[in-house]
C-alpha positions, 0 to 999 in steps of 0.5 A: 717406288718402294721408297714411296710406300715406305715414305706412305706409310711412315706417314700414316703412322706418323699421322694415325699412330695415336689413335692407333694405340689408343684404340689398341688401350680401349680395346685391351681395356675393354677385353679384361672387363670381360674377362672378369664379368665372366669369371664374377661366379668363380671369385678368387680372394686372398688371405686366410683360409676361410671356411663358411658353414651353413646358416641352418641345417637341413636347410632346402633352397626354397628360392635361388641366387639370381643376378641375371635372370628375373624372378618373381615375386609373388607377394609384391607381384613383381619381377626382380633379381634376387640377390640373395638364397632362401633356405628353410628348415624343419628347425627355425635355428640360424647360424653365423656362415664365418666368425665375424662382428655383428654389425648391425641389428635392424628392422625394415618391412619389406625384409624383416628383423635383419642381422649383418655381420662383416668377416675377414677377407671383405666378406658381409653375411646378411640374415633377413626375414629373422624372429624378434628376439635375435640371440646376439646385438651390434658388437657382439663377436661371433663364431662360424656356427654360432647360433645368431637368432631363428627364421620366420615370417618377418619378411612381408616382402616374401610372406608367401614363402613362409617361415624362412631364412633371406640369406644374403652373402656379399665381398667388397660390397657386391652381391655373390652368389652363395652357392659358390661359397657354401655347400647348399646341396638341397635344392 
């Protein structure tokens, strides 16, 4: 009799062993993107030290990072992640986060004079809704600290938030939350 077990299941195996194991991948697989989905707020990087400074000072978080929760929007009457830190100030001043290249100045209407700066390590900051005159242009190399223009009201997607700062931080071209890299204890 129990050679017959033996025999019964050296069978199953030989017969179901694959998907077995590939059930087994795609469970493991599945299993690590969890993981990292969860882990997406405590992002590890490596190479240098970097030490991010804060685009103004004195700044209070007049609209948070959210990238699961909806907010809205009332200038454009709409629901929308908002991928991104609005911060105002008494003083208007906008400084570079991390030394870095000026990769871009732009204009577009919904998110106004806008200068995008690339950093070591894959980091880009982005600063939205700025005033005309930007005190640096693409090329230009910046330092943590250097002032690269003044917040306003040039992001008629956010009119109603006022003169204000979109502060946008990404790594390898996704959005984080910038809270997790700068001290933005004014909330």
């Amino acid at each position: 009799m129990e050679i017959g077990k033996k025999n019964a299941f050296v069978d199953f195996i030989k017969k179901y062993g694959v998907y077995l194991a590939v059930g087994i991948v795609v469970f493991a697989v599945a299993l690590t993107f969890t993981l990292l989905a969860t882990l997406n707020g405590s992002v590890m990087t490596e190479g240098p030290n970097l030490n991010f400074t804060l685009p103004m000072e004195n700044a209070t978080v007049i609209k948070d990072f959210s990238d699961t929760e909806l907010q809205e929007n009332t200038t454009l009457n709409q629901w929308e992640a908002h991928l991104a830190v609005d911060l105002a100030s008494e003083s208007t001043d906008v400084f570079a986060v991390l030394d870095g290249t000026v990769a871009s100045v732009e204009y577009d209407i919904l998110t106004g004079n806008t200068i995008t700066i690339e950093h070591e390590g894959g980091f880009v900051s982005v600063y939205s809704s700025l005033a005309d005159q930007p005190t640096v242009q693409k090329g230009d190399k910046v330092s943590a600290g250097d002032k690269i223009g003044s917040a306003s009201e040039s992001a008629t997607g956010e009119l109603d938030l006022g003169s204000h700062l979109h502060f946008t931080l990404m790594l390898n071209n996704d959005y984080v939350d910038p809270n997790d890299y700068l001290n933005l204890q004014s909330k």
